[in-house]
TIZA-716262 format. One record per residue (C-alpha): residue in three letters; x, y, z. Coordinates in steps of 0.2 Angstrom, whole numbers, plus 5000, padded with zeros to 4 digits. Layout:
<nodes>
AlaXYZ ...
</nodes>
This chain:
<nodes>
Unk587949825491 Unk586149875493 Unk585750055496 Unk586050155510 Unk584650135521 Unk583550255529 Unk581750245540 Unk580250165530 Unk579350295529 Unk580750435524 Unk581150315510 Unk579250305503 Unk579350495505 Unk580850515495 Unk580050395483 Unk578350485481 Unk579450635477 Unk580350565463 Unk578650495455 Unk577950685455 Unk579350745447 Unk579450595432 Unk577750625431 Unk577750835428 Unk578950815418 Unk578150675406 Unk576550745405 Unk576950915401 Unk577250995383 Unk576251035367 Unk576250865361 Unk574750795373 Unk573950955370 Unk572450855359 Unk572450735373 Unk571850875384 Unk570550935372 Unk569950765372 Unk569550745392 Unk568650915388 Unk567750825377 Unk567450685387 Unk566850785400 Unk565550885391 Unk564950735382 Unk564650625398 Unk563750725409 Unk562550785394 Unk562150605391 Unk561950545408 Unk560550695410 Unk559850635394 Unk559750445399 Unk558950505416 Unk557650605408 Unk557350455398 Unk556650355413 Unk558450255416 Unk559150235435 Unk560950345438 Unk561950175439 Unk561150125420 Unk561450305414 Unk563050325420 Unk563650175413 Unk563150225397 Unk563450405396 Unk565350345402 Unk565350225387 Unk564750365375 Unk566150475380 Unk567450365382 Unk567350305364 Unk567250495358 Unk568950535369 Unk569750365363 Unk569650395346 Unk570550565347 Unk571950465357 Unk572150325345 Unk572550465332 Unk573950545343 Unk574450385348 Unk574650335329 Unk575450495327 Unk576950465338 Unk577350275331 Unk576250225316 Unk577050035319 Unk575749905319 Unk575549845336 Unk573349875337 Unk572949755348 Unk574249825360 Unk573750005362 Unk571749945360 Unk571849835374 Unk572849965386 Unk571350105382 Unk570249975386 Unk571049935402 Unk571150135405 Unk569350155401 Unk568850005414 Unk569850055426 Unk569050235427 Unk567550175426 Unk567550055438 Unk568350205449 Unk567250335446 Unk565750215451 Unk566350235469 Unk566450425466 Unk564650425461 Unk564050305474 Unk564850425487 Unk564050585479 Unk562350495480 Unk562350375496 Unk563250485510 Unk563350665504 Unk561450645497 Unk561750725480 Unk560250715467 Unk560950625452 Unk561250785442 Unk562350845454 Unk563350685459 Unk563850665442 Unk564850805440 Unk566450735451 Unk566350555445 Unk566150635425 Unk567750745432 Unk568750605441 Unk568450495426 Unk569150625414 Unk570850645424 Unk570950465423 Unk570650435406 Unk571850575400 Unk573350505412 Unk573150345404 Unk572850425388 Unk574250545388 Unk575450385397 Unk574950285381 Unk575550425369 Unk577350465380 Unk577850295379 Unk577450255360 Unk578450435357 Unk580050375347 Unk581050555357 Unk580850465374 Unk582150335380 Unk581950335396 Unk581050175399 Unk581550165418 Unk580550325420 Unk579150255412 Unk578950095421 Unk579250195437 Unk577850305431 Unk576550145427 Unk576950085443 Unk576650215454 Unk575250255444 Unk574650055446 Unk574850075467 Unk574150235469 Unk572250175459 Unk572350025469 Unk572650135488 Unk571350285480 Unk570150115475 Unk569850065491 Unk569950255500 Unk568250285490 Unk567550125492 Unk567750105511 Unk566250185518 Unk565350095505 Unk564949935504 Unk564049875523 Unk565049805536 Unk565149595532 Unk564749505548 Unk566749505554 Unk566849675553 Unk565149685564 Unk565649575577 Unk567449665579 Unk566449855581 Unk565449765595 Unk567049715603 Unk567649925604 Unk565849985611 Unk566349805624 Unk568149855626 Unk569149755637 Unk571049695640 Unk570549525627 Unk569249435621 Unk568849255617 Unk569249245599 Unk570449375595 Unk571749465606 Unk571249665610 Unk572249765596 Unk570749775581 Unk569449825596 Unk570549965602 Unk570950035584 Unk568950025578 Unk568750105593 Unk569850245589 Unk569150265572 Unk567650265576 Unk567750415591 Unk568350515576 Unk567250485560 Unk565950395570 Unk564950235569 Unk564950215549 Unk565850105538 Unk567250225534 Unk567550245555 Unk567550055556 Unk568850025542 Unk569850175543 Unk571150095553 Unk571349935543 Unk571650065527 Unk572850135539 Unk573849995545 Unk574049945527 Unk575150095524 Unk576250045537 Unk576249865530 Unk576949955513 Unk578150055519 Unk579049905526 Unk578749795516 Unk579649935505 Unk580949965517 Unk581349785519 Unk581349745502 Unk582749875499 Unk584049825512 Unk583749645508 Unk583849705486 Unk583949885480 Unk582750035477 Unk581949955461 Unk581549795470 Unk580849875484 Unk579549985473 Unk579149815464 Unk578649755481 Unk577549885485 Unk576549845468 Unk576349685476 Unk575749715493 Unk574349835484 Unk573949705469 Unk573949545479 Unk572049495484 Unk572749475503 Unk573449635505 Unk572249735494 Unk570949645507 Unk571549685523 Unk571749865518 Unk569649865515 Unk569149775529 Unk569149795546 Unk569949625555 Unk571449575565 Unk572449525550 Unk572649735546 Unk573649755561 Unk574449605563 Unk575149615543 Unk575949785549 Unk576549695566 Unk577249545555 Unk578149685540 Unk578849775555 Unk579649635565 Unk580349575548 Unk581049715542 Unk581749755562 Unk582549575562 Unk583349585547 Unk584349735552 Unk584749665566 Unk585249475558 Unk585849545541 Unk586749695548 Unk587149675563 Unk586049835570 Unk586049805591 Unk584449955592 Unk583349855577 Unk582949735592 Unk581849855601 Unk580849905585 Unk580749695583 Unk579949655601 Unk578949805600 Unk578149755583 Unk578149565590 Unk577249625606 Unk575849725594 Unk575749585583 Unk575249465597 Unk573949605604 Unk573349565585 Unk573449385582 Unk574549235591 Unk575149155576 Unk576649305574 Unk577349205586 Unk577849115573 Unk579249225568 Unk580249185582 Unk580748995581 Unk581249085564 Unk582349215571 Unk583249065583 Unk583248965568 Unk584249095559 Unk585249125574 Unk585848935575 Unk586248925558 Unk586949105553 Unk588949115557 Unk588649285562 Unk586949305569 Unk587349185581 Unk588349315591 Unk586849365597 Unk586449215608 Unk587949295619 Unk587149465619 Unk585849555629 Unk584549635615 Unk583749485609 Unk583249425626 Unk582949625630 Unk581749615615 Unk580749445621 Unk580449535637 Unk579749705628 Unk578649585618 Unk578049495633 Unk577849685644 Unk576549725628 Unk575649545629 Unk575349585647 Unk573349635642 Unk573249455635 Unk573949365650 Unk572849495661 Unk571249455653 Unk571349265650 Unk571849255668 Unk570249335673 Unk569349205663 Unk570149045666 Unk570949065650 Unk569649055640 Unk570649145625 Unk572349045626 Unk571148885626 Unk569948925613 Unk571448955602 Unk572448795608 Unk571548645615 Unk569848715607 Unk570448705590 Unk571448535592 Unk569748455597 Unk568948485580 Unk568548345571 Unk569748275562 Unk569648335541 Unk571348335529 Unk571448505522 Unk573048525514 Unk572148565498 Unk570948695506 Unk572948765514 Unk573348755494 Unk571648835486 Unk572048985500 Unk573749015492 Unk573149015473 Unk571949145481 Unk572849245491 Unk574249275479 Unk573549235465 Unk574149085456 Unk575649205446 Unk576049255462 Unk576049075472 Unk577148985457 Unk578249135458 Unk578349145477 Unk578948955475 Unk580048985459 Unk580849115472 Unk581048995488 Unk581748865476 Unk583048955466 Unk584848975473 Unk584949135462 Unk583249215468 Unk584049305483 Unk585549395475 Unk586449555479 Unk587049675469 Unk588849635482 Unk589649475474 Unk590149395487 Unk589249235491 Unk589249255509 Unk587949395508 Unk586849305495 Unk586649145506 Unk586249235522 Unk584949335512 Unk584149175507 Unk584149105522 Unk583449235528 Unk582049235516 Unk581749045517 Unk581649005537 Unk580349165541 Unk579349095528 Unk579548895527 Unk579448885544 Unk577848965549 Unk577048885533 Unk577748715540 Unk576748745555 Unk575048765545 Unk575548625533 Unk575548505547 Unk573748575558 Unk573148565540 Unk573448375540 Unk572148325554 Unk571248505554 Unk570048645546 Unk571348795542 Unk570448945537 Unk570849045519 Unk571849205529 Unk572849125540 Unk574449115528 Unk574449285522 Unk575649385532 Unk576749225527 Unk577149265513 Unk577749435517 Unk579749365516 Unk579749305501 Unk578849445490 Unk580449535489 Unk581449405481 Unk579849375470 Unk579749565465 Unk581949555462 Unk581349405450 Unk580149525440 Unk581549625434 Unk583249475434 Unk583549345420 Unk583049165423 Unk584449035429 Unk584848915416 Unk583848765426 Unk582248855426 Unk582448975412 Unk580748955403 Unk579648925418 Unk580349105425 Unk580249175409 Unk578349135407 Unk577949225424 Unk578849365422 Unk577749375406 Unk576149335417 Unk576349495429 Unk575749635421 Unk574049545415 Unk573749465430 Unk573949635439 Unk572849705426 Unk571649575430 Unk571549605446 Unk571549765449 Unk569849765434 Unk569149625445 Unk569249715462 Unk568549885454 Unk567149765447 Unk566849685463 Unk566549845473 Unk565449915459 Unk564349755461 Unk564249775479 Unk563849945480 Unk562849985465 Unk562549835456 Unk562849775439 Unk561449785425 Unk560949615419 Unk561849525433 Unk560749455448 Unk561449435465 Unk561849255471 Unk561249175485 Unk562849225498 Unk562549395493 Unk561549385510 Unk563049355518 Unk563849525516 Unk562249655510 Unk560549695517 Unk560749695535 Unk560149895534 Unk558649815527 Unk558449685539 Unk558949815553 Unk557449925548 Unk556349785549 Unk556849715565 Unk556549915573 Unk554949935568 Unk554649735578 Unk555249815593 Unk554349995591 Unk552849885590 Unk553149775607 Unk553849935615 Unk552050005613 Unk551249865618 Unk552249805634 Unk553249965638 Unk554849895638 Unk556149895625 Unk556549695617 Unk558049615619 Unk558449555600 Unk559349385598 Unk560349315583 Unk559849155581 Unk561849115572 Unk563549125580 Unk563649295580 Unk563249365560 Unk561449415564 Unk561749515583 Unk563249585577 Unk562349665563 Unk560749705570 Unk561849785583 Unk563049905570 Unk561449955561 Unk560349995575 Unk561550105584 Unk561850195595 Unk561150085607 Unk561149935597 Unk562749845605 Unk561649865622 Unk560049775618 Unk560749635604 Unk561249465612 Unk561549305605 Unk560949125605 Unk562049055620 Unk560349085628 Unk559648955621 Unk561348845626 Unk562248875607 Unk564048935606 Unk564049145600 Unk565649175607 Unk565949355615 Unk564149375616 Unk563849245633 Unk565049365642 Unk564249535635 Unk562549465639 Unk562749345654 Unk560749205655 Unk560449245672 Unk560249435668 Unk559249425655 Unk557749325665 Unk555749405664 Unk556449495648 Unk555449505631 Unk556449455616 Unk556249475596 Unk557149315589 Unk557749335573 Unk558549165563 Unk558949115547 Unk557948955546 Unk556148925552 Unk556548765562 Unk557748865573 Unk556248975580 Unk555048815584 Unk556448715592 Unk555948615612 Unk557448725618 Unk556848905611 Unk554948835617 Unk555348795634 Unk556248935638 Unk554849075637 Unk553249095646 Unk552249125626 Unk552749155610 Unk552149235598 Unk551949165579 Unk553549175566 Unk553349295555 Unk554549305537 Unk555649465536 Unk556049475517 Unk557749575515 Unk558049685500 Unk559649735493 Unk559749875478 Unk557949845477 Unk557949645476 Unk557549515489 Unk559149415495 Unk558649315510 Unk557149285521 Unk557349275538 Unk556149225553 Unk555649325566 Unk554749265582 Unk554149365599 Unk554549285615 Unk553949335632 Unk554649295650 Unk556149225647 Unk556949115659 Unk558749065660 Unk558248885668 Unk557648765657 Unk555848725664 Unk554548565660 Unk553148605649 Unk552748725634 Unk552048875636 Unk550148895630 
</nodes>
């Protein structure tokens, strides 16, 4: 039977503190003494030739790139020997490609270090590269030292060790992203979602009020930055891995439940919504909770799970609406399982539906205070598209999402009678785990499947789907294959550990590039889409101190998109940027929240910076008739790490009028 169960988070703890003590006693002893010597060395080595490469005229992200690469070699060839030492099999191509990965890997970290030293503690270069040369070291010699314990010939405990390379995996991968979140600049959703916390309301047109009300709270505490905004998201992942953990292990055991963990921190879904700041943090951590609340009630038959299940439904719908998904599932289950259909005769599911609906209240409140705008926009609004096939795009998110190791194994999982075992013979308990399993996930993908048909879908909506099945995929990274789809399971358990390698070399890589650039390797065009708008920001503040001197009154600035350019503008020119940024429903074009925030009629006689993407946008008959002059359109080249990425257009308008009137002005 699977283990006995305790609260997620007592169970992560419990974990945690069997990894610290594998770990001390691994990494301890005489035998990795050279080892330590060699992070000495590659310490010294690092920071003198980063100061020598800066002396030299060379930038601190081109010197610390190469003093790294300096030093890593130095450290590495001291490893190889000890490593040699321990097992002098042949297996080079092995062990070179794990030091390679350990050296890209802190690298790749220790960038983030640096960048923080530099960017938002204001360190000179000499200084900052004193932690990141540190923290590069420690990583480096944990690698290092993991390398030479696990080629030792004295050391048989091979369950310790992958426990250890695990843990070690999930904790990068969580310590990645906590350097890097303040980091990067907020991309256009995150922006948009802050100006919803300094707008706070009971809902709002797009999206239901939870990610408001958590920005909100981050940012009273760590203030208006990027690590305020995205502090809750990195949050709310936590609680998405603990019960995902905890789920895991009353469906499997304690092995699995670890194994699932590693995926919810390596799977490009979850390692996003653990960076950035959008309703899919919450709702994930909504979505793990109910799952792992209704399968102790369905599975085991625990009358109190149903409360933690409609308070984590009720959240999830102050997140998103689409967790309402999950309950066609749970009556699914309940219609088809001998023994969760008891609870159709009992008073906690229906007792649950009401605390959902108790913490859905705000929603119903707002919407009904604006002729339910929300409940619309999401329903009819989105049937009315034009009609477009997307099944492929539904298929392309997947492959993304969980990679394409992970998507053939989520399938592989769903598909297989033997991929939902228990360690309790009995069939009984291995059919109800699978049905378990296959209904909260086929049925909400079922749903997108068939919108996708006649519909756009967009590349996030499927994630928290797959949240069912990544146990019964981590429980396959560990079983043998059946005898009908031996080889095929056999190949991905094979795939893992380089596609998590991969992954984890391509997010560090990523965030590198964003933050600090990469030598020799130009931005693209969409790189506009996400960086510069600090640039652009600066810019547009010196166009309104200008007008302010002349007319003595402050601009209204308008983004002349949906809602990118205003919700930037607004972020960046805080603190009273969310006060004096509208957007172009002014000009009668969609821009979602913004036509509440900044209602046409208030806005008459005022003077306005209009700042657009393309020129056309600024000369347009309904931005001409609107004002009583205008001035010319002016180009606003935006730099980002010290090369242009976009040129946007500016143009000054003067008495506007929410009327459309005959006539140009002169």
């Amino acid at each position: 039977m699977p283990e006995r169960s305790t609260g997620p988070f007592a169970a992560a703890g419990l974990y945690l503190r069997r990894v610290t003590g594998t770990s001390l006693r691994l990494f301890r002893g005489r035998d990795l003494l050279w080892l330590r010597w060699a992070a000495l060395v590659q310490l010294i080595i690092d920071v003198a030739a980063f100061h020598v490469f800066l002396l030299d005229g060379k930038s601190a992200n081109a010197s610390h790139l190469a003093s790294f690469a300096i030093a890593f070699l130095a450290s590495s060839a001291i490893a190889w020997q000890s490593i040699r030492q321990k097992d002098p099999r042949p297996h080079h191509l092995e062990t070179a490609s794990a030091l390679v990965f350990d050296g890209l890997a802190a690298v790749l970290f220790r960038a983030g270090v640096l960048a923080l030293a530099l960017r938002m503690w204001n360190w000179p270069p000499s200084a900052a590269i004193l932690p990141a040369a540190i923290v590069a070291a420690v990583i480096v010699h944990l690698g290092q030292a993991y390398l030479t314990v696990a080629e030792s010939q004295s050391l048989s405990n091979q369950r310790n060790r992958r426990r250890l390379l695990i843990a070690g995996i999930i904790a990068y991968l969580v310590l990645l992203r906590l350097v890097y979140l303040g980091l990067p600049e907020l991309i256009p959703e995150e922006a948009y979602y802050w100006n919803y916390a300094q707008h706070l309301d009971w809902g709002y047109l797009d999206h239901p009020p939870l990610v408001a009300w958590v920005i909100a709270l981050g940012t009273a505490v760590w203030g208006s930055s990027e690590f305020g905004v995205r502090i809750g998201a990195f949050c709310f992942w936590l609680v998405t891995a603990a019960f995902a953990f905890a789920l895991a292990r009353d469906l499997y055991d304690r092995t699995t439940a670890v194994r699932t963990v590693l995926l919810v921190s390596a799977l490009p879904f979850f390692f996003g919504i653990g960076l950035v700041a959008t309703p899919d943090a919450t709702l994930t951590a909504a979505w793990a909770g109910a799952l792992y609340f209704l399968g102790r009630a369905l599975l085991k038959g625990k009358a109190g799970a149903w409360i933690g299940a409609g308070i984590c439904l009720g959240l999830g719908l102050l997140s998103k609406y689409t967790i309402a998904l999950l309950i066609p599932g749970a009556g699914l289950l309940m219609l088809l399982d001998a023994e969760a259909r008891r609870w159709w005769r009992r008073p906690q599911p229906y007792l649950a539906l009401a605390l959902t609906a108790v913490l859905f209240l705000p929603v119903i409140y707002w919407n009904s205070q604006h002729a339910w705008a929300s409940f619309l926009f999401q329903t009819a609004g989105r049937l009315r598209e034009t009609a477009h096939f997307s099944v492929h795009e539904l298929v392309g998110a997947a492959l993304f999402l969980l990679t394409p190791t992970g998507l053939v194994a989520a399938i592989l999982a769903l598909g297989s009678r033997d991929s939902v075992p228990s360690s309790d013979p009995g069939h009984t308990v291995r059919a109800r785990q699978r049905r378990f399993v296959l209904l909260f996930t086929i049925v909400p993908l079922t749903v997108f499947v068939i919108f996708s048909l006649r519909h756009h879908t967009k590349l996030n909506w499927t994630g928290p789907t797959w949240l069912a099945v990544l146990p019964a995929v981590a429980w396959m990274m560990t079983q043998s294959a059946t005898p009908l789809n031996g080889r095929v399971i056999a190949f991905v358990r094979r795939l893992w550990m380089p596609t998590i390698m991969t992954v984890v070399v391509l997010y560090g890589a990523l965030l590198h590039y964003l933050v600090l650039g990469l030598p020799g390797i130009p931005y693209p065009a969409l790189i506009a889409d996400i960086a510069g708008w600090k640039d652009l920001q600066r810019q547009i503040a010196a166009v309104e101190n200008q007008i302010a001197e002349r007319t003595n009154q402050r601009p209204l600035v308008v983004g002349m998109d949906r809602y990118n350019i205003a919700s930037e503008l607004a972020f960046y020119g805080y603190p009273d940027g969310s006060r004096r940024t509208a957007g172009r429903h002014l000009f009668g074009e969609a821009s979602l929240m913004y036509r509440y925030w900044f209602p046409e009629p208030e806005q008459d006689g005022k003077t306005m910076a209009l700042v657009a993407r393309q020129e056309g946008q600024l000369i347009s008959s309904e931005v001409v008739s609107r004002f009583d002059s205008l001035g010319t359109v002016t180009k606003v080249p935006v730099r980002w790490n010290g090369r242009v990425v976009r040129t946007y257009y500016c143009r000054v308008g003067l008495g506007y009028r929410s009327r459309v009137t005959n006539g140009a002005p002169p």
